[in-house]
C-alpha positions, -999 to +999 in steps of 0.1 A: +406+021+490+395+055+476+412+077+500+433+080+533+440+107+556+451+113+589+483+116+612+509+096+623+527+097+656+569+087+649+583+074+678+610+096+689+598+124+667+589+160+681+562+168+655+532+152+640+537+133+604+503+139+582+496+112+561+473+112+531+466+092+498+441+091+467+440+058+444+477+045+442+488+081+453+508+091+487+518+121+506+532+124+535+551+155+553+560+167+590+530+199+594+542+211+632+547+200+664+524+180+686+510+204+709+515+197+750+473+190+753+473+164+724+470+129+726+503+120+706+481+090+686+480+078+651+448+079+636+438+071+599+410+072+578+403+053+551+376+055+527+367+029+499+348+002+482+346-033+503+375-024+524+387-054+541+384-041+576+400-073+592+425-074+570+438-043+574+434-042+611+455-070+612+483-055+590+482-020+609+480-042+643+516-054+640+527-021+635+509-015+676+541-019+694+558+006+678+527+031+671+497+033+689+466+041+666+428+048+659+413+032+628+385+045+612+367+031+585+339+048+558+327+019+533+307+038+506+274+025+494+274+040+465 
């Protein structure tokens, strides 16, 4: 995986956790509340090489009952 970006929703948490990572490095940092006309949702994207789609659907699946999510998926060609 080259790169991943996007925002969390925390259970029980007023404000949005953004989430982000190049090569083996992480970030990750409350940025402001979730506004009243958003879709309180995580959604990721990853970006990368042969991704293992399945297997990381699976591994992000368990986390489902605790946060609901959007995966997205960008396999470079290059």
């Amino acid at each position: 995986m080259y790169r991943i970006k996007g925002f969390v929703n925390v259970p029980n948490k007023a404000m949005r956790l953004v989430l982000q990572g190049v090569g083996d490095r992480f970030d990750s940092f409350y940025d402001r509340p979730w506004q009243l006309n958003e879709f309180r949702q995580t959604c990721l994207v990853l970006i990368g090489r042969a991704l293992e789609a399945e297997k990381i659907r699976a591994t992000i699946e368990a986390w489902r009952s605790l946060i609901p999510y959007t995966l997205i998926f960008n396999q470079s060609h290059k």
